[in-house]
C-alpha positions as CSV (number, residue, x, y, z in Angstrom):
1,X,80.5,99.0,67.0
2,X,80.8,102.7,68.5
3,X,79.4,103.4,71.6
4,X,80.4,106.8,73.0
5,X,80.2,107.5,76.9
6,X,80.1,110.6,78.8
7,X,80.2,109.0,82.3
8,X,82.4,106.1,84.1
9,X,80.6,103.4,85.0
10,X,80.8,101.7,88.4
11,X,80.2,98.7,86.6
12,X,83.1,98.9,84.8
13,X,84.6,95.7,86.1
14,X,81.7,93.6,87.1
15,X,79.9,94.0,83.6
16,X,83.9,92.6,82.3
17,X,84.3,89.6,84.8
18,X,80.8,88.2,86.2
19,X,80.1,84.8,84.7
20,X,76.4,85.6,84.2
21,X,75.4,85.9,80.5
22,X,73.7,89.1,80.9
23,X,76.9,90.6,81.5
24,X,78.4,89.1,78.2
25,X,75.6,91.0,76.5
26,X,76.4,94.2,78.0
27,X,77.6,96.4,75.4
28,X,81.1,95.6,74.9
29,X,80.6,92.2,74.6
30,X,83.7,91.1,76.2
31,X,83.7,87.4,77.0
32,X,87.4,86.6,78.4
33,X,87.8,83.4,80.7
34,X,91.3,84.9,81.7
35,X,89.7,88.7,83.2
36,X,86.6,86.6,85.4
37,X,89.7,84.4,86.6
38,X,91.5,87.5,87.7
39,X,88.2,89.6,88.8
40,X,87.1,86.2,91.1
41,X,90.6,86.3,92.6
42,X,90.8,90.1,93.0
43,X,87.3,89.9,94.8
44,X,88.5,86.9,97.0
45,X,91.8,88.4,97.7
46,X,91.5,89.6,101.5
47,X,95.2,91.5,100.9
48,X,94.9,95.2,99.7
49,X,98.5,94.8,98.4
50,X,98.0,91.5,96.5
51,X,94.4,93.2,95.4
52,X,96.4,95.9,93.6
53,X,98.6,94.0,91.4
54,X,95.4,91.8,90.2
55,X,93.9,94.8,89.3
56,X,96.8,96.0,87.0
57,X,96.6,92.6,85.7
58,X,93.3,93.0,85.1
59,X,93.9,96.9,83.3
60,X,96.6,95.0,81.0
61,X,94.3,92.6,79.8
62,X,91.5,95.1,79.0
63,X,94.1,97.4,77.0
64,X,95.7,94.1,75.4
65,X,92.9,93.1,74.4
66,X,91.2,96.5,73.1
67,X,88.1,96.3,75.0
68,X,87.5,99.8,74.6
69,X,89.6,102.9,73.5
70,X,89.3,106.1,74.8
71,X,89.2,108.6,72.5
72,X,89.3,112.2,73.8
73,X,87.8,114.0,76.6
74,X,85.1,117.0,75.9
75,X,86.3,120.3,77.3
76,X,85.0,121.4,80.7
77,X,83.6,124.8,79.8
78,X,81.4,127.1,82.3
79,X,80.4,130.5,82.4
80,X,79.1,132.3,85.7
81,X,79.6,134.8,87.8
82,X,82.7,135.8,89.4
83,X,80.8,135.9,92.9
84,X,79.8,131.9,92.6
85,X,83.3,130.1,94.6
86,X,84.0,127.1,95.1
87,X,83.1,125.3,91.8
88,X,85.3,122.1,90.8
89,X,88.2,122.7,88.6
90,X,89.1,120.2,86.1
91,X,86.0,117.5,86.8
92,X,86.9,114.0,85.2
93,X,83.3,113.7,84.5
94,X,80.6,115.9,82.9
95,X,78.8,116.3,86.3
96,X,77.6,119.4,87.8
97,X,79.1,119.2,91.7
98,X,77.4,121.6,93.6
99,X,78.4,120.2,96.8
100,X,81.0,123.0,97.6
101,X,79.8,126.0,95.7
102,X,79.0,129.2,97.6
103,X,78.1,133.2,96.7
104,X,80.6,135.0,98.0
105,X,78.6,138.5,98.9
């Protein structure tokens, strides 16, 4: 199955390591008892430290196991004019932040 995403998910973790079954019928259809072990732990784990390494534990699991690849990342291409400042270079997502843009007059 191909499924091609323009936008990070927030779920990105929880729809890998709840228990529910909706979850395991969320698109990937990743079922792993080892990643909801480590995603339990990492959400009991009061230590930011300690939190951390699960968390790479968890990433090497997802990657050993192929979950999903990532294949490429589309170009960020805008034209405008050279009086609108403030616009965000190199945006890891294909948003439109507006939050800091200006006309310089």
């Amino acid at each position: 199955m191909l499924t091609i995403l323009l936008h990070g998910t927030p779920s990105f973790f929880t729809s890998r390591g709840s228990r529910s079954s909706s979850t395991r019928r969320y698109y990937f259809r990743y079922d792993s008892p080892r990643f909801r072990d480590l995603y339990t732990r990492y959400l009991r784990t009061p230590d930011p430290k300690r939190a951390c390494e699960i968390m790479k534990e968890m990433q090497h699991l997802l990657a050993q196991d192929a979950v999903n690849l990532w294949v490429m990342n589309a170009p960020y291409i805008a034209a405008m004019r050279k009086e609108v400042m403030g616009w965000w270079q190199n945006q890891p997502t294909p948003s439109l932040n507006v939050t800091r843009v200006y006309l310089n007059r």
